[in-house]
C-alpha positions as a LaTeX table, in Angstrom:
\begin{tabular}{lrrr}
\hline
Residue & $x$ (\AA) & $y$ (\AA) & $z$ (\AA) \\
\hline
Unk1 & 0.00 & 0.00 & 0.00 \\
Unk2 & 1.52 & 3.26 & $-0.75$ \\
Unk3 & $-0.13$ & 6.91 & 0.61 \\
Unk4 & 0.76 & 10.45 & 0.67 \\
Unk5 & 3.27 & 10.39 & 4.00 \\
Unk6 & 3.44 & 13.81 & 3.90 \\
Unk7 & 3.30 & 17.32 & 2.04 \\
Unk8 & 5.80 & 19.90 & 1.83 \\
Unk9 & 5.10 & 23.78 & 1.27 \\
Unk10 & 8.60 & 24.83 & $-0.37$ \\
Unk11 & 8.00 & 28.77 & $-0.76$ \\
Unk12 & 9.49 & 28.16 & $-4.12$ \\
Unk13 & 8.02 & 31.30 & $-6.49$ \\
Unk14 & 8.17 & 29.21 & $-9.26$ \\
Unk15 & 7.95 & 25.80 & $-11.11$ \\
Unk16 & 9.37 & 22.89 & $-8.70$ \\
Unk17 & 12.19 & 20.83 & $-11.09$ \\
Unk18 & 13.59 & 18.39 & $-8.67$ \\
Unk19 & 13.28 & 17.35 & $-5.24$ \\
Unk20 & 15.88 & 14.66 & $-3.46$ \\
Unk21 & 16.08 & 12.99 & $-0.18$ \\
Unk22 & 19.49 & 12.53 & 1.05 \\
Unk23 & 20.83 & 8.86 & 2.01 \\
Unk24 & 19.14 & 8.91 & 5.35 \\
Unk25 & 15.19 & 10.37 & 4.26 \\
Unk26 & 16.47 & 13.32 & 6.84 \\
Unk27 & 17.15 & 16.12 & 4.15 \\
Unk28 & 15.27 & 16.71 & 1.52 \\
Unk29 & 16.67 & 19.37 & $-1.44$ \\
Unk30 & 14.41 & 21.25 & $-3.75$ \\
Unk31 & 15.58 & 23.18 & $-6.98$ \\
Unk32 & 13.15 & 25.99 & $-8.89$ \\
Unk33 & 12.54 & 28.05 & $-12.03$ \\
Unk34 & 13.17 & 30.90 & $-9.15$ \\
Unk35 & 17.03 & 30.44 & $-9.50$ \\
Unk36 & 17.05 & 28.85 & $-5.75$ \\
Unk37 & 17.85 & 25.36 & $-4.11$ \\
Unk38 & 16.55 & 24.86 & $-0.19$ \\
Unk39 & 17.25 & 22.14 & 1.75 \\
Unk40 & 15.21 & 21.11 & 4.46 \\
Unk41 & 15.15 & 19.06 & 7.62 \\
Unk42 & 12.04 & 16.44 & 7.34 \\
Unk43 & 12.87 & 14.45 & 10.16 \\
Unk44 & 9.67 & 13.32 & 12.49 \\
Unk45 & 7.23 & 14.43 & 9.70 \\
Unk46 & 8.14 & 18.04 & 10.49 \\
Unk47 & 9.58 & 20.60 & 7.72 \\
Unk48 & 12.29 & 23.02 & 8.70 \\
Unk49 & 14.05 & 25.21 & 6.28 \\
Unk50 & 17.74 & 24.70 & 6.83 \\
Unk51 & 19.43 & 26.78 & 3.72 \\
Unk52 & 18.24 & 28.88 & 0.87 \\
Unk53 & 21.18 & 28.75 & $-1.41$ \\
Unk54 & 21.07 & 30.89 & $-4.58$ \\
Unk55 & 24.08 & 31.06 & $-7.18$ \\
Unk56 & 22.51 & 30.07 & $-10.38$ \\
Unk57 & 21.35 & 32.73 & $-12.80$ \\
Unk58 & 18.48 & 30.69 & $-14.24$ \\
Unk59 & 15.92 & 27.98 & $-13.54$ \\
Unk60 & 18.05 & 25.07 & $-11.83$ \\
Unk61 & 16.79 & 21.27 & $-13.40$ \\
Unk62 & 18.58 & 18.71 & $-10.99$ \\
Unk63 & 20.12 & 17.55 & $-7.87$ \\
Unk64 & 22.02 & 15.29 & $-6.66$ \\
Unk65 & 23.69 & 13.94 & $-3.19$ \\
Unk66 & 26.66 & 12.76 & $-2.39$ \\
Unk67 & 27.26 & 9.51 & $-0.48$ \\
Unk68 & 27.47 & 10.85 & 3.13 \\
Unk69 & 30.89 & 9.56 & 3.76 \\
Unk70 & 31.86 & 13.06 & 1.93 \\
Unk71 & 29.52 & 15.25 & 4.39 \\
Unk72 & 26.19 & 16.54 & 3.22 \\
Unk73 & 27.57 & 17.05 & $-0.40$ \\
Unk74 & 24.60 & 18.23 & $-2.62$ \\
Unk75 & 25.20 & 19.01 & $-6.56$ \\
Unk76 & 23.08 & 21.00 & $-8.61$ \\
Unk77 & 23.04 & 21.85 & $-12.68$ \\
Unk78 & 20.59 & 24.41 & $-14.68$ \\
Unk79 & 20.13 & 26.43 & $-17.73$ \\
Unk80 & 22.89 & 28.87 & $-16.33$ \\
Unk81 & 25.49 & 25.82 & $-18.12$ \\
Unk82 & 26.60 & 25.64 & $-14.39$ \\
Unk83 & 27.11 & 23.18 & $-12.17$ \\
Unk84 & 27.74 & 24.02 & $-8.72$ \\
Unk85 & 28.51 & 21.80 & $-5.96$ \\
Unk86 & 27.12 & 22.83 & $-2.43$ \\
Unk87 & 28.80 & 21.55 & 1.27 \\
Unk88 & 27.45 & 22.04 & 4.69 \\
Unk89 & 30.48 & 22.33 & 7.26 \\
Unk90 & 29.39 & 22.86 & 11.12 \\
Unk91 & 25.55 & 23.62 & 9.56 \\
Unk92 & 26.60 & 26.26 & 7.13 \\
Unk93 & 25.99 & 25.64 & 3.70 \\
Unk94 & 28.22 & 26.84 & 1.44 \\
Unk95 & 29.42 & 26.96 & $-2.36$ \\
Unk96 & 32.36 & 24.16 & $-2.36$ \\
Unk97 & 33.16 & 23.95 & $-6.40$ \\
Unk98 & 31.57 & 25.28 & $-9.49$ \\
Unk99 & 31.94 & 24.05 & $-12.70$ \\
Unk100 & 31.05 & 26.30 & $-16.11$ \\
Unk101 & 32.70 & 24.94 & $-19.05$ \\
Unk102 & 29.56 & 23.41 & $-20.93$ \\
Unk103 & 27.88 & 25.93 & $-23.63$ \\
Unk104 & 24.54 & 25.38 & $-23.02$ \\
Unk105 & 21.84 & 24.23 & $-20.54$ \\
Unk106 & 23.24 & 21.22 & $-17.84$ \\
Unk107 & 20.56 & 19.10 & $-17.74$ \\
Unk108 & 21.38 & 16.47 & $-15.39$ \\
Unk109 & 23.83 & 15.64 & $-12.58$ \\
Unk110 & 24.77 & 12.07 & $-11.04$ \\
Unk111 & 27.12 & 11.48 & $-7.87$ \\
Unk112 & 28.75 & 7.59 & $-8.93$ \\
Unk113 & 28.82 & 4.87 & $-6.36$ \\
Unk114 & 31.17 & 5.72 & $-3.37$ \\
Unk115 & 33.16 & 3.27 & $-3.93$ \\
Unk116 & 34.59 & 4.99 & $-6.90$ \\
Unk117 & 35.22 & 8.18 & $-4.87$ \\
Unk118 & 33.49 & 11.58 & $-5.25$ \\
Unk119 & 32.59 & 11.83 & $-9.14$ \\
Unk120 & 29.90 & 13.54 & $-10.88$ \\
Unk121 & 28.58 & 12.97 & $-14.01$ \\
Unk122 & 26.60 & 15.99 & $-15.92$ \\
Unk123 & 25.12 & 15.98 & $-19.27$ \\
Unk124 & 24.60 & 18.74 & $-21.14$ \\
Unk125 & 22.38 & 20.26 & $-24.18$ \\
Unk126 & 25.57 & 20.92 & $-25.60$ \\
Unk127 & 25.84 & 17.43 & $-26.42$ \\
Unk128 & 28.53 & 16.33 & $-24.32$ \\
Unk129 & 29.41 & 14.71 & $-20.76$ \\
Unk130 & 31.43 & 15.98 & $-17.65$ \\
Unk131 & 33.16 & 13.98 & $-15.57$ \\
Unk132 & 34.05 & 15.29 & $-12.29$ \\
Unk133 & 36.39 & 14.07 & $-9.72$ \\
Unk134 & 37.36 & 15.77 & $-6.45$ \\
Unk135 & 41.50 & 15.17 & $-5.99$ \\
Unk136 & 40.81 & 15.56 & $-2.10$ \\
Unk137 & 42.77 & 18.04 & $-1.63$ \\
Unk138 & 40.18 & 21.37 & $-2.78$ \\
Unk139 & 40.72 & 20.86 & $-6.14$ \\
Unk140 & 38.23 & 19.30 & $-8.86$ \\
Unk141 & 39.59 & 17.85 & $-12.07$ \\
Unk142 & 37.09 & 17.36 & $-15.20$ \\
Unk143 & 37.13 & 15.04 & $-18.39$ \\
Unk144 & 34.79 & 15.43 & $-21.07$ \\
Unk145 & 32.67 & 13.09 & $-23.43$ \\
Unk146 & 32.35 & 15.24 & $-26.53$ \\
Unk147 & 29.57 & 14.68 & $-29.10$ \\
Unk148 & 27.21 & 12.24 & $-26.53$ \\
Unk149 & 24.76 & 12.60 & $-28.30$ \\
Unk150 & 23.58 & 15.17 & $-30.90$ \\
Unk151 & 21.42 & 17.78 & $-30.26$ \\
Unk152 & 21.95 & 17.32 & $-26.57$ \\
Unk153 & 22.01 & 15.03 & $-23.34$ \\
Unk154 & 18.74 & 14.95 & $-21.35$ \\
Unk155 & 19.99 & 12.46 & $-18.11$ \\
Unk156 & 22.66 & 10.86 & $-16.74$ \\
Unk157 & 23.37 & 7.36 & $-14.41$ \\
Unk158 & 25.54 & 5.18 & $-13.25$ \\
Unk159 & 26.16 & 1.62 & $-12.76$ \\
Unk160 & 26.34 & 0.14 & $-9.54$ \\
Unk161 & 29.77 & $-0.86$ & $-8.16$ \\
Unk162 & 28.58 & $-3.90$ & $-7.43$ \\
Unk163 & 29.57 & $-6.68$ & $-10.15$ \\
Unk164 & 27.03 & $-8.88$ & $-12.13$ \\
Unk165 & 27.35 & $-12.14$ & $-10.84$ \\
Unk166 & 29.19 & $-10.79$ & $-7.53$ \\
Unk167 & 26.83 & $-12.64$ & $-4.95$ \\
Unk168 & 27.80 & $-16.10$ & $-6.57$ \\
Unk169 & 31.35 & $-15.74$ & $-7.30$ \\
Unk170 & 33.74 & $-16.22$ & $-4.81$ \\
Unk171 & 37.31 & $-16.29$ & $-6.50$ \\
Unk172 & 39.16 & $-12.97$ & $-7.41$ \\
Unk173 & 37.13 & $-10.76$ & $-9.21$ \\
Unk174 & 38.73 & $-8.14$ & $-11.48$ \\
Unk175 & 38.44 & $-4.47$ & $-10.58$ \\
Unk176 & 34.69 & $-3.01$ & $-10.85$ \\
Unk177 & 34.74 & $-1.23$ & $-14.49$ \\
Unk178 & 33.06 & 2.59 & $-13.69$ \\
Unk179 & 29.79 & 2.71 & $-16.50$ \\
Unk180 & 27.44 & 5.36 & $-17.27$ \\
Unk181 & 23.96 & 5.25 & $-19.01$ \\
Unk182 & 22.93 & 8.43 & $-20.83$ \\
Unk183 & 19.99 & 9.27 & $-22.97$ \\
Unk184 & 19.66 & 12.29 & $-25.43$ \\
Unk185 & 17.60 & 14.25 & $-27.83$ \\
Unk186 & 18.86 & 12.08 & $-30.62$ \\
Unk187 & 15.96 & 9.78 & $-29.04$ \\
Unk188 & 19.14 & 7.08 & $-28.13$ \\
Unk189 & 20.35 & 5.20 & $-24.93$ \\
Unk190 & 24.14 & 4.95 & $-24.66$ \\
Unk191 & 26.82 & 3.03 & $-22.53$ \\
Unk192 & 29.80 & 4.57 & $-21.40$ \\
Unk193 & 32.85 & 2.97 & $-20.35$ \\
Unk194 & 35.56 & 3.93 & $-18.32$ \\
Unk195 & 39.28 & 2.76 & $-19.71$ \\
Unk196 & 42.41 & 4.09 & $-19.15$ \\
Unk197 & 41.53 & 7.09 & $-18.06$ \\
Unk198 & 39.38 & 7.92 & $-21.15$ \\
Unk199 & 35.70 & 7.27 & $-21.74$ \\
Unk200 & 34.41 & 5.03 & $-24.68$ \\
Unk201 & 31.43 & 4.16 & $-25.77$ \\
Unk202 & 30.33 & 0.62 & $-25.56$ \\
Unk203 & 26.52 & 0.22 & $-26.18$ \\
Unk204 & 24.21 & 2.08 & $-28.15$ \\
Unk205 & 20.15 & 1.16 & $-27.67$ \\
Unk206 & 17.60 & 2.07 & $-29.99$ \\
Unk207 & 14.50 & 1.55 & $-29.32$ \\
Unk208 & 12.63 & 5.40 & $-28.30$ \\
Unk209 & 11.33 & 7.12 & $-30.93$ \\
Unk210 & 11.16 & 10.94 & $-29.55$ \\
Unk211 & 13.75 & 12.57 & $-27.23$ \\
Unk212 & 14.76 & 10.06 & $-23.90$ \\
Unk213 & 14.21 & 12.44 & $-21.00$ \\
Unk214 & 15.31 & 10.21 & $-18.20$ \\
Unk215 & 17.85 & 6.86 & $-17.57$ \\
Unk216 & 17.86 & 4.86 & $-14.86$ \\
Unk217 & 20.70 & 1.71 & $-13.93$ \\
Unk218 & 19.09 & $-0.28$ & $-11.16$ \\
Unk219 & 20.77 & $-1.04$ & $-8.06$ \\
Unk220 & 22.50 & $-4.39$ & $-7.72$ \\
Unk221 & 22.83 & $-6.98$ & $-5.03$ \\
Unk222 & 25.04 & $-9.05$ & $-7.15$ \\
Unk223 & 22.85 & $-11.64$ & $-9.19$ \\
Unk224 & 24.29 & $-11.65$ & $-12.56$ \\
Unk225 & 21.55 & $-9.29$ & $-14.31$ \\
Unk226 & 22.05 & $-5.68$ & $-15.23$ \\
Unk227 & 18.73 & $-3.15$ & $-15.67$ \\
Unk228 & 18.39 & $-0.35$ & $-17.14$ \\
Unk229 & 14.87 & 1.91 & $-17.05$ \\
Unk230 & 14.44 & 4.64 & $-19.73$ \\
Unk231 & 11.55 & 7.20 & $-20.39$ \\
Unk232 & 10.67 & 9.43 & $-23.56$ \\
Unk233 & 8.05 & 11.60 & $-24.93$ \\
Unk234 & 7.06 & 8.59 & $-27.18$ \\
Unk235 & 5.64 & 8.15 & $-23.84$ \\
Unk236 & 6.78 & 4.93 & $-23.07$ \\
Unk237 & 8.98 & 3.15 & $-20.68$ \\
Unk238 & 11.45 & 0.49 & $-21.68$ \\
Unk239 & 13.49 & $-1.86$ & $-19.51$ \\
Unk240 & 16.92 & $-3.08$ & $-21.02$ \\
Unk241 & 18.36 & $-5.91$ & $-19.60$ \\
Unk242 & 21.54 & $-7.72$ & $-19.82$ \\
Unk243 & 22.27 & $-11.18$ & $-18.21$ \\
Unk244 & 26.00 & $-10.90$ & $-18.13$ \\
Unk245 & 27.17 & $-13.98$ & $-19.93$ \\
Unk246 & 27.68 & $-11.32$ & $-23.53$ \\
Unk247 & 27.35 & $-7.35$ & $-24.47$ \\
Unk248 & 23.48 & $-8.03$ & $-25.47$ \\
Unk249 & 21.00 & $-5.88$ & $-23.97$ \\
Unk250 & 17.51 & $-7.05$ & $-24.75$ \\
Unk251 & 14.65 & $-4.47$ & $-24.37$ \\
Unk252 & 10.87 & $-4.51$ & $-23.20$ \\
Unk253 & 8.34 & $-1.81$ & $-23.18$ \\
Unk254 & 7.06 & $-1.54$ & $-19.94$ \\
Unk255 & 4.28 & 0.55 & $-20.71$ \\
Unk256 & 2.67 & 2.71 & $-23.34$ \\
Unk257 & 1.65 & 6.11 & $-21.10$ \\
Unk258 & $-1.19$ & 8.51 & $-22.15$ \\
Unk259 & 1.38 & 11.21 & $-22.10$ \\
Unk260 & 5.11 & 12.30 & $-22.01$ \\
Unk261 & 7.17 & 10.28 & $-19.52$ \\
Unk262 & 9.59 & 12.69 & $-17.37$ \\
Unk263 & 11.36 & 10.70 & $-14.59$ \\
Unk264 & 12.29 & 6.87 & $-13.39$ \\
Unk265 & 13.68 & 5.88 & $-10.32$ \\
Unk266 & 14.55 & 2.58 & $-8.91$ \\
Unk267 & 13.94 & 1.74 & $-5.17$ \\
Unk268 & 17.10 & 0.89 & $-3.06$ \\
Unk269 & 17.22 & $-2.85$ & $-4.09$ \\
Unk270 & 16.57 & $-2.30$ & $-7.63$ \\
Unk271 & 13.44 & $-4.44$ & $-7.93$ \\
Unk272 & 10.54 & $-1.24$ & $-7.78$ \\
Unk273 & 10.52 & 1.25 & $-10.36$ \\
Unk274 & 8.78 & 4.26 & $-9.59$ \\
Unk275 & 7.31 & 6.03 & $-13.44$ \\
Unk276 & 6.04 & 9.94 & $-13.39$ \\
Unk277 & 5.32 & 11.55 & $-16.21$ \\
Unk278 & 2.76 & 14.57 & $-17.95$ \\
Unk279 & $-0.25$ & 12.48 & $-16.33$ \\
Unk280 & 0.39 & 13.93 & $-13.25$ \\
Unk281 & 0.52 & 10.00 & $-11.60$ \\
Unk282 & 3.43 & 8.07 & $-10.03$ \\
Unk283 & 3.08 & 4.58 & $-10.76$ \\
Unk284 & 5.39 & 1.45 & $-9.15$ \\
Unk285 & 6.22 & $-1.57$ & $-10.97$ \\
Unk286 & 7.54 & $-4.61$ & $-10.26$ \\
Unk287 & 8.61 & $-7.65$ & $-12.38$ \\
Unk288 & 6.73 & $-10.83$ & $-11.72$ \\
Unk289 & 8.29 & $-14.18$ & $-11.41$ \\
Unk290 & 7.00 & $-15.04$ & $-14.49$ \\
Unk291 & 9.00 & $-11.88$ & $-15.91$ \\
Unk292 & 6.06 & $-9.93$ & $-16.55$ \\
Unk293 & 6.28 & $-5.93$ & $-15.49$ \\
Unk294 & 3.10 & $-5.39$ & $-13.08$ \\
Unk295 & 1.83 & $-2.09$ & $-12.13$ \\
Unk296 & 1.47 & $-2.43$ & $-8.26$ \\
Unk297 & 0.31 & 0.77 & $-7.21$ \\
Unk298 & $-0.52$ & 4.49 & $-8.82$ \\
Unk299 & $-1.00$ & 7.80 & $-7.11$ \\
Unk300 & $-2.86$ & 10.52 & $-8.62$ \\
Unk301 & $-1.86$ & 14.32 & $-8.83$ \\
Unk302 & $-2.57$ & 15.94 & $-5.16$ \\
Unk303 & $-3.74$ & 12.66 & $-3.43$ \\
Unk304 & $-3.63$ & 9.35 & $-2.08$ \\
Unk305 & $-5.60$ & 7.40 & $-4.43$ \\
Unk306 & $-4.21$ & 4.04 & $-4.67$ \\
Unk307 & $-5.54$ & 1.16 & $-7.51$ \\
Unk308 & $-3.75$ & $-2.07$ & $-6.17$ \\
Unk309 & $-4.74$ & $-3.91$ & $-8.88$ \\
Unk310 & $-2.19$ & $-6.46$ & $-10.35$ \\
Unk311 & $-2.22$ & $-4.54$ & $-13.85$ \\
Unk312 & $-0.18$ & $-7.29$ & $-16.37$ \\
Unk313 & 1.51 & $-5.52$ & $-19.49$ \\
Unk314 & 0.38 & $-6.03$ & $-22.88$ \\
\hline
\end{tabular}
């Protein structure tokens, strides 16, 4: 059963973009077509503003959080071409790093797995990707994917540290291989690899036909699979899967929506995907043993209207 746990009055002045909960559900960031990000503490059901930070000169589109074993680290990108990474030291919030070297709009911002250290990925309408990594000592070095994908780069995600297959084998397993999914304008999916320093790309999927607005790599506990969700204004939702034994992805629409599809996000363990999209609804989904995609719950704009029923996919 899902419900409406509770409803937060941000005293944005404008449009809403992107709101993130940090890695304990005790923060929770906001960004706004009013140029500002606030953060908030949300802790007991209660809402208190903790920071207002403004540095962006336009609307900002995304956040993103850090892993908490760098601090409350909180990125955010927008149609300034900035990115700017914010840090809280001793409750002060302040600007830690910005980044302006893409031409046009930054669409998206990812933090990768910890394990990796602290690196951001940003795509851009210019049509390329940033790589940031902090050196640890103050100072931020980039690396840039150049020509991602035409027209521009909508979203941005990484794989999970975690290896396919790395719950069954036991033996020395080689380094973890850093990955990122993107999807662009140019209505394709694309892999990214991570060798020698350089980034190549190793996949391209086609199967959206209108501009892919959002990408999603599931979480992995180590079973040998590797998902991927993707949304579009073809309004539909595919699911590309790997199962590790080649470089095959096979794909499956998960739904055909009545409108645009803006955003997918995958719960914690990777097997709930959460769908919103120009419908004003949030659906969850979750694949049956028999493989199918069910829709499990949906919530409509403003309330907590649930339909349980076990929807199968055509």
């Amino acid at each position: 059963m899902v419900s409406v746990l509770n409803t937060i009055d941000t005293a944005h002045e404008d449009m809403v973009h992107d709101a993130q909960l940090d890695y304990y559900g005790t923060k929770l960031a906001t960004c706004s077509s009013d140029r500002s990000i606030k953060v908030f503490d949300v802790r007991n059901g209660q809402q208190t503003l903790i920071s207002d930070l403004t540095g962006h000169e336009g609307p900002v589109w995304q956040l993103a959080w850090a892993h908490p074993m760098f601090g409350s680290t909180l990125a955010s990108c927008g149609y300034d071409r900035k990115v700017i990474i914010w840090k809280e030291t001793n409750g002060t919030w302040a600007k830690l790093y910005e980044y302006s070297n893409h031409d046009s709009s930054v669409n998206s911002v990812a933090f990768a797995p910890h394990e990796f250290g602290l690196l951001l990925a940003c795509g851009s309408s210019d049509g390329t990707i940033s790589i940031l990594s902090s050196t640890g000592d103050g100072t931020w070095d980039s690396k840039k994917i150049n020509n991602a994908h035409s027209i521009g780069c909508n979203a941005v995600s990484w794989a999970p540290a975690v290896t396919p297959n790395a719950l069954f084998d036991t033996g020395n397993r080689p380094p973890t291989v850093k990955r990122i999914v993107s999807g662009g304008c140019d209505n394709l999916v694309k892999i990214w690899r991570e060798e020698d320093g350089q980034w190549i790309e190793e996949q391209k999927l086609e199967g959206h036909s209108d501009w892919v607005r959002d990408v999603a790599w599931a979480p992995s506990i180590g079973l040998p699979k590797s998902i991927i969700a993707t949304c579009s204004q073809d309004c539909r939702v595919i699911i590309w899967t790997n199962d590790g034994t080649s470089n095959t992805w096979s794909s499956k629409v998960l739904q055909k929506f009545n409108d645009v599809v803006w955003h997918v996000s995958w719960s914690i363990t990777g097997n709930i995907l959460a769908v919103s999209g120009g419908d004003n609804k949030v659906s969850l989904w979750k694949e049956s043993t028999e493989g199918q995609w069910v829709c499990i719950s949906d919530v409509n704009k403003g309330q907590g209207q649930i339909s349980e029923g076990q929807r199968t996919l055509q």
